[in-house]
N, C-alpha and C positions, 0 to 999 in steps of 0.2 A: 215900695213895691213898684215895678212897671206898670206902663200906662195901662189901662183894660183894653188891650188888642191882646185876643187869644195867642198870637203869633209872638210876641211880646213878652207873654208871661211864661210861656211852654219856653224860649230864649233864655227868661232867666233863672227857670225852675230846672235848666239845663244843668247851667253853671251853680247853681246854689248845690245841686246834687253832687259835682265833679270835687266842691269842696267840703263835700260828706257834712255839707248843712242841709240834712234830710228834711225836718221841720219845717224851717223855710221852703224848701223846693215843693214839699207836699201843698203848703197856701198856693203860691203860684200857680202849680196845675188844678187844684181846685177852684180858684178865682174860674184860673181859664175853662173847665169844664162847666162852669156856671152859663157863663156867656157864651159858646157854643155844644152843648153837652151833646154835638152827632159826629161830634171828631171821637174817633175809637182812642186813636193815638194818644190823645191825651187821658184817656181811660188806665190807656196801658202805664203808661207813665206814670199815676195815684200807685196805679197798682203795684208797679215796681216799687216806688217809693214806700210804699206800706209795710212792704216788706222788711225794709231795709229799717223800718222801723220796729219793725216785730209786731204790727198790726195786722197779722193773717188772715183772722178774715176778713176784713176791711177789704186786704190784698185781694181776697177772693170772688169779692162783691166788686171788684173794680175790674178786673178781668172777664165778669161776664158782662159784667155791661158793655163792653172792648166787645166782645169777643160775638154779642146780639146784634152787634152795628157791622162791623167786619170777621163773620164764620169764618174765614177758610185765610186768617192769618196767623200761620203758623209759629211764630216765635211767642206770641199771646197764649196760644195752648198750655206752651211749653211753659211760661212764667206759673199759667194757673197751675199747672202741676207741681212747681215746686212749692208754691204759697198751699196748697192741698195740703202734700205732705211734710211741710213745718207745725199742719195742724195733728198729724197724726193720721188723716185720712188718704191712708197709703194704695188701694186699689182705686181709689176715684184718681188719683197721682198719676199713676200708672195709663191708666184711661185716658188721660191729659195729654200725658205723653205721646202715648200711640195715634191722637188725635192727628198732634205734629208730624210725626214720620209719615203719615200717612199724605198729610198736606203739603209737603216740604221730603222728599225722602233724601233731600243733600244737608238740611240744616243738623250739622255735628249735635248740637246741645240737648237736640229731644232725645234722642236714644242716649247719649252721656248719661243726662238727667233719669233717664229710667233705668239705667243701668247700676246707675247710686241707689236706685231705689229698692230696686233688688237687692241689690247687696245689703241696706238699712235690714230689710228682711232676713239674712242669712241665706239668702238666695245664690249662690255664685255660679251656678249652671247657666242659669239666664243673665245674672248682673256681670261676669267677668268679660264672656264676649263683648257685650256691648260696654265696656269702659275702655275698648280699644279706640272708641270713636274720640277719647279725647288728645289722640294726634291729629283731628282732621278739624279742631276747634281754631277758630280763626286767628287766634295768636296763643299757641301752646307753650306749656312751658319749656317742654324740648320735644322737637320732632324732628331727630336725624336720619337722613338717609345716607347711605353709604353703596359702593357695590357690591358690599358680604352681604350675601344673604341673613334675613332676620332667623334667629331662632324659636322657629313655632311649638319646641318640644316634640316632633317627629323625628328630626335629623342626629344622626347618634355624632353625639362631639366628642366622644374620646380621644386622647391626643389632641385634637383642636384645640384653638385659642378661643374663649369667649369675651367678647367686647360689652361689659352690661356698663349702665349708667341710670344715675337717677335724675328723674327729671324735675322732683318738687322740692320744699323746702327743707328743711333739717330734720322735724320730728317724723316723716315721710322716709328721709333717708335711714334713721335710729329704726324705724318700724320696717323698713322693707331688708334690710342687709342680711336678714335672717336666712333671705333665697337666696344667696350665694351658695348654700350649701347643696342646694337642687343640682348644680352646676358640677360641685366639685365633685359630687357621688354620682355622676355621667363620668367621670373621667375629663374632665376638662380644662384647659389653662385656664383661669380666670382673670381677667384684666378690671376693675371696676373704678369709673369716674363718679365721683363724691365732692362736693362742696370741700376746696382747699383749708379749711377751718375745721373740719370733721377728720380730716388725715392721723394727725396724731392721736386722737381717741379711737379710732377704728383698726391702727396699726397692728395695735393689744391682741385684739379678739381674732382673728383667723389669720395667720402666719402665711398660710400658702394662697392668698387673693393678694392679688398685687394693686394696690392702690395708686391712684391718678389725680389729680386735678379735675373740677368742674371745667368741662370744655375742652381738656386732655382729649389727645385721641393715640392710641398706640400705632407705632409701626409697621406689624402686618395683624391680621388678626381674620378670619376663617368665618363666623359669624359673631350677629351684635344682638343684645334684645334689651330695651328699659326694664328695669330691676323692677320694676310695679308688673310688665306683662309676665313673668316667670310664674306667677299664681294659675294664670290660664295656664300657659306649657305644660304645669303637669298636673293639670285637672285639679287644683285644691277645692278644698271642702272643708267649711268650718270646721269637720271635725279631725281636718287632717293639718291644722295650722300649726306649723313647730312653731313650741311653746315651753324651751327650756326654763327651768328656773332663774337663767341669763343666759346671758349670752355676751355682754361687753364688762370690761372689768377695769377698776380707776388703778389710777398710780399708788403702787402702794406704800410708798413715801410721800406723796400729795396726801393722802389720807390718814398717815401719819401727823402729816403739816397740822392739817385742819381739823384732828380731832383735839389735839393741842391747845390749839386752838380755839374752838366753840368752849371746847372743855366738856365733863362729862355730869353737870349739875343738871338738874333739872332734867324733863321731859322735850324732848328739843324736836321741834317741827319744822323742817323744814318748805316754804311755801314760794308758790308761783303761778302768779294772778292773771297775768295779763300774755298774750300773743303778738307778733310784730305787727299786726296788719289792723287797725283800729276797725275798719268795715266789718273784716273778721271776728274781731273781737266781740262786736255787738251782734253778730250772729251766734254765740255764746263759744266762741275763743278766749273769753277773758271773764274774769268777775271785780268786783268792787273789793280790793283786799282790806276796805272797811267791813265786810261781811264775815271776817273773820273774828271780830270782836267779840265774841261769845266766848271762841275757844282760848281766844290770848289772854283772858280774864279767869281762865279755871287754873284751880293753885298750882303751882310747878311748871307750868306751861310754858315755853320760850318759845317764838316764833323767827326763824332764822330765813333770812329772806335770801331767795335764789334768783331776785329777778333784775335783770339787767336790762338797762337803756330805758323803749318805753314801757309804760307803768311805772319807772320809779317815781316820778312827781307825784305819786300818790301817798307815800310815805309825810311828804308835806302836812296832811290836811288828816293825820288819822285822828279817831274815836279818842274824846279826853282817859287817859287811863290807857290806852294802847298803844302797848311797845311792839317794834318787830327791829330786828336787830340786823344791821348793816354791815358787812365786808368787802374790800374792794377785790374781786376776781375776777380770773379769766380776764385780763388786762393786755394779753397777749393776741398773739395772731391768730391761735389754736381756739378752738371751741370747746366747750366742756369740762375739759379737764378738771378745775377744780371746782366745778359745780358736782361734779361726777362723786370728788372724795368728800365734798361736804355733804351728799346725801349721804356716803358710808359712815359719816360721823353725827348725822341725825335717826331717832328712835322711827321717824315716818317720814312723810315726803305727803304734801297736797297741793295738786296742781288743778292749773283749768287745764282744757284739751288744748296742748300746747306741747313745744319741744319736750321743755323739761318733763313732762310725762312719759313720756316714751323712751325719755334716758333711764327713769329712774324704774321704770321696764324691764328696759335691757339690763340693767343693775342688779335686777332681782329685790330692790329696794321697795320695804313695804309704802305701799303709796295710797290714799285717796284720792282720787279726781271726782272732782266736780261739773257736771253737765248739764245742758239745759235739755228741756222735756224730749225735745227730739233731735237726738244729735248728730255730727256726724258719723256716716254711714258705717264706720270701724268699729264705734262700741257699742253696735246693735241700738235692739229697744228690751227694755224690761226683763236686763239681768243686770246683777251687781257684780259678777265675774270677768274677768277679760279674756278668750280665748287666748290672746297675743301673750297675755304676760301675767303669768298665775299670782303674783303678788301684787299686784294690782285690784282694790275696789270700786267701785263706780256708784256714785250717790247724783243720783238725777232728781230736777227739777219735779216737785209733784203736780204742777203746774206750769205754767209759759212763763217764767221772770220772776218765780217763786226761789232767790236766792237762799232768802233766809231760811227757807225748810231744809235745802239743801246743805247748811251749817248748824241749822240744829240736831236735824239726825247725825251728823257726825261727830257732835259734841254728848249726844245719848251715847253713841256708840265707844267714846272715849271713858265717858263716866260710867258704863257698866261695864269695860274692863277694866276699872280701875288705873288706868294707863298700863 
């Protein structure tokens, strides 16, 4: 550990965090807040840190202490209101938030942040305007300007070309493409930029949206809007979320291939643990696919694994008596594809909140996912349903990091349908 200079240890509780050695980083700033405990900053720092550990209210307890030393530092509000509502205490959240805006009315991340929060609630009256603010977030994931005007859903685009694009990751793009079709029933061209790996799965499903490259931009085009803001444009409401029974469809000679393939014995699961993003992950993007060992162990059971790159080293190290079975796919430039027809060739599908959920969504593929207590903002709180995608269940945490309840009820719910 560095020397005991508060300066010192905040330095290297910096860097231990940067290399998502939360643990460590947490002693350092606790050393440091021993020996000057009227620095906020390093308050806030615990505080972050706790987080990141899934220590909420710890987080919470460190943020006021921040926050009894320096009131009117607004990015500390902001932090307590998230570490709030990871606890579930979503109107004191909210309160947190408004704190921020209120002390800060430029800092993007307090109204983001309350705007997630609403929407956690089914709120999108209040939560959709304000998730506009995460263009104004200090490195967004895309924030283009052009000089087509944006489309706010006032301007009638028929005839017009529309310019959409997505701005986050893959299971974000599988969730949001659904609102192209807001677009095409305006009467509109529709032009849409998508992750070049996403193209050929996406080609299938809507014929008349012409697809581009991530960073594509077309030749002329009348107005532009990211595929996330189209929800505001035309005032959605949970309960107006198109929710076909699919809406993207696998190759159906791939799905041939692969049911060939897996073959048709057994009960066949197919499973997907983990998310790209490990920080993510441990904010409950991913599960231990050791926690599957209850269901890989009930007779018939075959666990067909869909998970690519990281998480596979996990496969390494499983439960003695736990198989989960290996194929090499999607090896190609394209995304999905044969993930797509081996869930048509699996009885179910159980994912963490991650791409593959959202495919197997779009799929119409009956699926489990797995969540922790309070998840992100899309699958609510305290329904087993998915507005998004009727075949879809949601078995949540009964507690904060209670995996195992969350694979035990799904292992009741296997053995009283009898598969």
């Amino acid at each position: 550990m560095a020397a005991d200079i508060p300066s010192d240890l905040i330095e290297a509780g910096n860097a231990l965090s940067g290399q998502d050695r939360f643990a460590e980083a947490l002693a350092c700033y606790d050393r440091a807040a021993l020996l000057d405990p009227r620095d906020p900053f390093i308050h806030l720092n615990r505080g972050i840190t706790l987080q990141l550990l899934l220590r909420y209210g710890e987080a919470v307890a460190a943020c006021d202490r921040a926050l009894a030393l320096a009131p009117h530092f607004a990015p500390g509000w902001s932090d307590r209101g998230l570490a709030l509502q990871n606890l579930g205490r979503l109107e004191d959240a909210l309160e947190s938030f408004r704190r921020a805006e209120v002390l800060d009315p430029v800092l993007a991340v307090a109204p983001l942040n309350r705007g997630l929060c609403h929407l956690l609630m089914q709120d999108f009256a209040a939560g959709l305007p304000l998730y506009e603010w995460r263009k104004q977030m200090p490195n967004p994931m895309e924030a283009r300007v052009y000089p087509q005007p944006l489309w706010t859903g006032a301007e009638d685009i028929r005839g017009k070309t529309l310019f959409a694009y997505i701005e986050q990751g893959m299971g974000d793009t599988l969730q949001y493409y659904r609102y192209v079709r807001f677009a095409l029933e305006r009467g509109a061209r529709v032009v849409l930029s998508v992750p070049a790996q996403l193209v050929a799965l996406l080609k299938r499903a809507t014929p008349a949206v012409e697809l581009i490259g991530w960073g594509e931009v077309p030749a002329t085009f009348d107005f532009h809007i990211p595929l996330a803001s189209i929800p505001l444009a035309v005032a959605m409401r949970v309960e107006t979320i198109p929710a076909a029974d699919h809406y993207l469809t696998a190759d159906p000679a791939r799905v041939a291939l692969w049911k060939d393939k897996i073959g048709s014995n057994g009960f066949r699961i197919g499973i997907a643990w983990q998310g790209l993003n490990l920080v993510m992950g441990l904010e409950g993007k991913s599960f231990p696919v050791a926690a599957l060992e209850p269901i890989a162990k009930m007779p018939g059971v075959r666990l067909i694994g869909l998970q690519k790159n990281a998480g596979s080293e996990q496969l390494a190290s499983l439960p003695p008596g736990m198989t989960v079975e290996r194929y090499e796919f999607d090896n190609g430039p394209d995304a999905f594809l044969d993930t797509a027809a081996m869930m048509m060739a699996c009885d179910l599908v159980i994912s963490a909140d991650t791409g593959p959920a959202h495919l197997a969504g779009a799929l119409g593929v009956p699926t489990w996912v797995g969540l922790k207590h309070v998840p992100d903002w899309r699958w609510f709180l305290d329904r087993a349903d998915s507005p998004w995608y009727p075949s879809l269940r949601l078995f949540r945490q009964p507690v904060l990091g209670d995996w195992a309840g969350v694979f035990a009820a799904m292992k009741r719910e296997l053995t009283s349908r009898r598969y």
